[in-house]
C-alpha positions in Angstrom: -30.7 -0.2 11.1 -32.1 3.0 9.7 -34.5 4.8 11.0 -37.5 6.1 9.2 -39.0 9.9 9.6 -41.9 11.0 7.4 -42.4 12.6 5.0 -38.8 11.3 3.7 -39.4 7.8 4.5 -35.8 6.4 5.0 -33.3 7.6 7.3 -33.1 10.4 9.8 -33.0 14.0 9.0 -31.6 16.2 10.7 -33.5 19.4 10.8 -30.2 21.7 10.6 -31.3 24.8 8.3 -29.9 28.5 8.0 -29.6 31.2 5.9 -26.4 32.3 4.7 -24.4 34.5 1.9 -27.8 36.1 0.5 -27.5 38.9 -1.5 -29.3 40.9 -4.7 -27.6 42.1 -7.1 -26.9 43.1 -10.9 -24.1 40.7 -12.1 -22.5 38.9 -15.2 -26.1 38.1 -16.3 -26.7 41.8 -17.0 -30.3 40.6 -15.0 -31.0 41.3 -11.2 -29.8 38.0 -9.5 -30.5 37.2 -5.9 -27.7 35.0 -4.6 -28.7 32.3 -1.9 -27.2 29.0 0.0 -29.1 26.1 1.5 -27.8 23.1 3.9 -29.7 20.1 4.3 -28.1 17.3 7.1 -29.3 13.5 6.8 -28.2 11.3 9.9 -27.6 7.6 9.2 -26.3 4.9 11.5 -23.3 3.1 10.9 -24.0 -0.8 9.7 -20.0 -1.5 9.5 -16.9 -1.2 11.8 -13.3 -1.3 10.6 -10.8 -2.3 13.2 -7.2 -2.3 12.7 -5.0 -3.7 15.2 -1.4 -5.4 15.2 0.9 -8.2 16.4 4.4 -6.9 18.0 7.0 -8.6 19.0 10.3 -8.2 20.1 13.8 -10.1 20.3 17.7 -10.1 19.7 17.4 -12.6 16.8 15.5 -10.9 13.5 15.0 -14.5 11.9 13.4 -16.2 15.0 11.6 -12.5 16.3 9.9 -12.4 12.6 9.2 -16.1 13.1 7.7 -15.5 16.1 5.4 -12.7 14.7 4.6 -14.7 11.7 3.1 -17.4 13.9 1.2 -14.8 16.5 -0.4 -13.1 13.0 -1.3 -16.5 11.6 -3.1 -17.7 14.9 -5.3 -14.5 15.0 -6.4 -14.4 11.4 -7.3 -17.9 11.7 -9.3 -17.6 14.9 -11.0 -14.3 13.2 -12.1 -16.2 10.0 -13.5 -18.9 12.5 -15.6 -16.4 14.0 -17.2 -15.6 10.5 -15.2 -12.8 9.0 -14.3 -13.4 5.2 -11.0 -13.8 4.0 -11.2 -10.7 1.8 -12.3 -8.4 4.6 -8.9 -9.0 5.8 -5.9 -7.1 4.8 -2.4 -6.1 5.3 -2.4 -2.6 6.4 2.0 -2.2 7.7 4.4 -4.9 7.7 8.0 -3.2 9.5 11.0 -5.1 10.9 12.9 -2.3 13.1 16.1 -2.4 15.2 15.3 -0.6 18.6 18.7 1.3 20.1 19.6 3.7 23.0 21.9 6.4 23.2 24.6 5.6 25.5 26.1 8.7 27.3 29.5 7.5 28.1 30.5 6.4 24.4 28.0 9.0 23.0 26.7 6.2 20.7 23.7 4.9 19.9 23.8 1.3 21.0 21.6 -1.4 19.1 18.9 -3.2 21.0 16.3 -5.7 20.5 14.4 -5.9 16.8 11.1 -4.9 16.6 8.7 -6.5 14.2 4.9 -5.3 13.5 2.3 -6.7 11.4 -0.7 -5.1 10.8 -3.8 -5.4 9.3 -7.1 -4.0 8.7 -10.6 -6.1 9.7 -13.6 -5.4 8.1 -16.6 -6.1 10.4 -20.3 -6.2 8.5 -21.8 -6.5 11.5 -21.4 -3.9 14.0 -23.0 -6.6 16.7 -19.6 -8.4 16.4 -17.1 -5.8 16.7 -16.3 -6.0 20.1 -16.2 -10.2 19.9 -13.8 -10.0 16.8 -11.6 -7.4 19.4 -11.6 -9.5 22.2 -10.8 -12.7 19.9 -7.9 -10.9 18.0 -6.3 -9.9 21.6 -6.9 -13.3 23.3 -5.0 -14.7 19.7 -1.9 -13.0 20.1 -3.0 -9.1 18.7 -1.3 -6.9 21.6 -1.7 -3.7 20.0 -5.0 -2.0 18.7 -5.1 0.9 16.7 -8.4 2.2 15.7 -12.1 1.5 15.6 -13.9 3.4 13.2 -18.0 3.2 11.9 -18.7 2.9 8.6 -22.6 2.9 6.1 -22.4 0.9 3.4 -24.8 2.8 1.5 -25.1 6.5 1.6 -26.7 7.6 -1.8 -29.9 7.8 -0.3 -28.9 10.1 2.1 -27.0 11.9 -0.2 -30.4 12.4 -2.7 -32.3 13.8 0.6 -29.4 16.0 1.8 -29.4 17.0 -1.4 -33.1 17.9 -1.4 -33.3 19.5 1.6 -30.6 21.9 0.7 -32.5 23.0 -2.6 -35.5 23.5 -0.6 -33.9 25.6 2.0 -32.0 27.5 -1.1 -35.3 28.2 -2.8 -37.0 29.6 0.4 -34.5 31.9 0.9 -34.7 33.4 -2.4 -38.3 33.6 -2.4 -38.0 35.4 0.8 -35.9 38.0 -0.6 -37.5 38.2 -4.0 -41.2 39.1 -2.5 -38.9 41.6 0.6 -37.3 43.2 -2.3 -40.6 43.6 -3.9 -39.8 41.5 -7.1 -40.8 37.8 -8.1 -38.8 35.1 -8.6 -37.5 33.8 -12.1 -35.4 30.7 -12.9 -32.2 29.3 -11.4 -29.5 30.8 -13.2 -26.8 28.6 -11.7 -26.4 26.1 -8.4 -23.4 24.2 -7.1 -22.8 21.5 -4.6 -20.6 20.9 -1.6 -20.9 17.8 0.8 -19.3 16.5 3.8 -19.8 13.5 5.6 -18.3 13.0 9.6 -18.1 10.2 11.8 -17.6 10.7 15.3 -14.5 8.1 16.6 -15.4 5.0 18.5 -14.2 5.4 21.9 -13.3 1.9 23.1 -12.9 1.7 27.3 -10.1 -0.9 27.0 -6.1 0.3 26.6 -5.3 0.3 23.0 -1.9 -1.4 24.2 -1.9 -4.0 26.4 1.2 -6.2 27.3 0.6 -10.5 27.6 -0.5 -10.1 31.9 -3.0 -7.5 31.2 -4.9 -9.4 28.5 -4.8 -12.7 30.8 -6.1 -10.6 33.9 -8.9 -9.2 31.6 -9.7 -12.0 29.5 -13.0 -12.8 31.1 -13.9 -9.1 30.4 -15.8 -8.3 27.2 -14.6 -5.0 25.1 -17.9 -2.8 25.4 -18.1 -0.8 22.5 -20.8 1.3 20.4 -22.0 1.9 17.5 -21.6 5.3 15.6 -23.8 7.5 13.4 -22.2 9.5 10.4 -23.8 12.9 9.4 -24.0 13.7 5.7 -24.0 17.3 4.9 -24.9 19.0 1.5 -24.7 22.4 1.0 -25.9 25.0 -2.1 -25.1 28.0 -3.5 -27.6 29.1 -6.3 -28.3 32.1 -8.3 -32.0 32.9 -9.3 -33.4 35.3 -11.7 -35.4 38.3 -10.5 -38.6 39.3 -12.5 
């Protein structure tokens, strides 16, 4: 849900402004310039998850260990689409079929051990509410290895428009500052361009990301608590202004 801050109605801004890079001087133009940047920040909260997790399994025949996977996989994509989570939010991230081998020191050989297969896939959650159910379902399923949780928005253009204002804003102070210091007036914008950033911070989730078949049985009664995140768009300018 966002939350709402007047006098920008949607979303929360974050009041992050400074001054940098400001300068007067005679350039290209063949006018006086004053040279200025502005930042504006825009706070949203995440209203998606994105889990990726995998089935491994092991064994000394690659036909019935890839069998064995195949049917794991099957049985957790199944329970997940039971629980509400469309088909097409769903996808194949790795497939890998590997031969595991030691070295041996008395032959000085690497000797071939038991295959490994993985099959992983990406979940797209729409509902952060049911991130940490569609964890604990995938694991209970036959998932024993979980990669990553990461927080998503869905929609960030508005936050991008107000970033985007606030950064102007902050640019056109600062020149107006220096222009009536300096003792002359401002004039139009000459030139302006845009950088932007956006950063999520990592969901931290308090189970093992790797759990082997016991330690999923002894914590299957045990919910996975989890969080949601907030991502922090950042826009900054750099504009030139005429001096009068």
């Amino acid at each position: 849900m966002k939350k709402i801050l007047s006098p920008l109605p949607i979303l929360l801004i974050a009041g992050v402004f400074f001054l940098s890079s400001c300068s007067i001087q005679q350039d290209s133009y063949s006018k006086r310039t004053v040279s200025v940047s502005g930042t504006g920040s825009v706070t949203l909260e995440a209203d998606n998850a994105t889990i990726i997790l995998s089935v491994v399994t092991r064994g000394k025949d690659v036909a019935e260990t890839s069998q064995e996977n195949a049917k794991k996989m099957t049985a957790v994509q199944e329970a997940i689409v039971n629980a509400g989570i469309n088909k097409d939010c769903i996808s194949t991230q790795n497939y890998s079929v590997y031969q595991e081998s030691h070295y041996d020191n008395k032959s000085g050989r690497q000797i071939p051990d038991d295959y490994r297969v993985t099959n992983q896939i990406k979940i797209l959650v729409k509902k952060i509410s049911m991130a940490s159910d569609i964890i604990d379902l995938a694991l209970k399923s036959g998932a024993n290895q979980l990669s990553s949780l990461n927080y998503g928005v869905s929609d960030t253009e508005i936050a991008k428009k107000q970033a985007r204002s606030l950064a102007i804003q902050q640019a056109h102070e600062a020149a107006n500052l220096l222009a009536g210091a300096s003792g002359a007036k401002l004039g139009k914008v000459l030139s302006i361009s845009e950088h932007s950033s956006q950063a999520f911070p990592r969901a931290m989730l308090m189970k093992n990301a790797y759990m082997g078949t016991a330690d999923m049985i002894a914590e299957e009664a045990v919910s996975t608590p989890v969080s949601g995140g907030s991502s922090t768009i950042t826009i900054s300018v750099d504009a030139v202004y005429q001096l009068r």
